[in-house]
Structure formats: structure tokens, C-alpha cells
N, C-alpha and C positions, 0 to 999 in steps of 0.2 A: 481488552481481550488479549492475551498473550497466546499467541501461536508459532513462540519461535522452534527451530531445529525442528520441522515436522515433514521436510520436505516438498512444502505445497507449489506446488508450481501457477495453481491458478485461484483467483479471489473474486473471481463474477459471482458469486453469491453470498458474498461479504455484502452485499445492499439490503440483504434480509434481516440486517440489525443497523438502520438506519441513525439511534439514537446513541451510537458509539461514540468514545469519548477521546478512548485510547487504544491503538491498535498496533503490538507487535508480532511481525515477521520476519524477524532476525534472522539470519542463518538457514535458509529454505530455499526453493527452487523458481522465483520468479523470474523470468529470462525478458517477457516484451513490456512492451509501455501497453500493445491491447491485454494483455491480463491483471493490468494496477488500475483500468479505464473505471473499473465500479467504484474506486475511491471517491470518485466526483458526486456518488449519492450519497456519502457520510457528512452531512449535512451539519454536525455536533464535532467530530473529530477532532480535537484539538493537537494531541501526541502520534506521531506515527515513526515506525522504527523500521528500515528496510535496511538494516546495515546486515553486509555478507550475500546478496543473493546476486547474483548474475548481472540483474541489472544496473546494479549499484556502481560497475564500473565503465558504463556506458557517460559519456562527456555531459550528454545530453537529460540525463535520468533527474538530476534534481530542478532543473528547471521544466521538465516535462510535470515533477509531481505538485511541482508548486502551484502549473498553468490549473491541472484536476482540480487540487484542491484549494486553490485561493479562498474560497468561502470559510475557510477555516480557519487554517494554518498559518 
């Protein structure tokens, strides 16, 4: 699912497609680690693209999404 530049700031109902595979958010409006927290129910996820969003430049952000999504990624 490509959802880049769209300005999303939040993805808690990104769990309502559980069997995703790939998922971008390029270039949009995610600010915390509680609004990437639904990633931990994409269960299939293999690809995921957060580059450009707020949180990205937080120290902490890539090992927070690795902790979410281990099952995957």
C-alpha cells in the first residue's frame, strides 16, 4: 500500500489490513512512536518506508520500529 505525501499523521487503523505486505508513508505527518504502535499487528509486513516524517529524525525511532515489528521485518 503506498500512502506517501498524504499528510497522515496517524495509522491506528492501518490493522484493518492485517495481510499487508508493503507499506509506504514516505513524506507525511507521523510525529510519535504511539501513532506507528498499530504496526505491531501487520503480522505479513515485510517492506515498510517511513523516510521524511517527523519521526524519522528522532535517535530512538528505528529501533523503536524494529522493537513493533520484529515479527516481520
Amino acid at each position: 500500500m503506498y500512502l506517501s505525501q498524504n499528510f497522515i499523521s496517524d495509522i491506528t487503523h492501518i490493522a484493518q489490513f492485517p495481510q499487508l505486505k508493503v507499506l509506504s508513508l514516505s513524506y507525511n505527518d507521523i510525529q510519535s512512536f504511539k501513532s506507528i504502535e498499530a504496526l505491531g499487528s501487520l503480522n505479513y509486513l515485510q517492506v515498510l518506508n517511513l523516510i521524511g516524517n517527523p519521526i524519522s529524525r528522532n535517535l530512538l525511532y528505528y529501533c523503536y520500529v524494529i522493537g513493533i515489528c520484529n515479527k516481520t521485518l
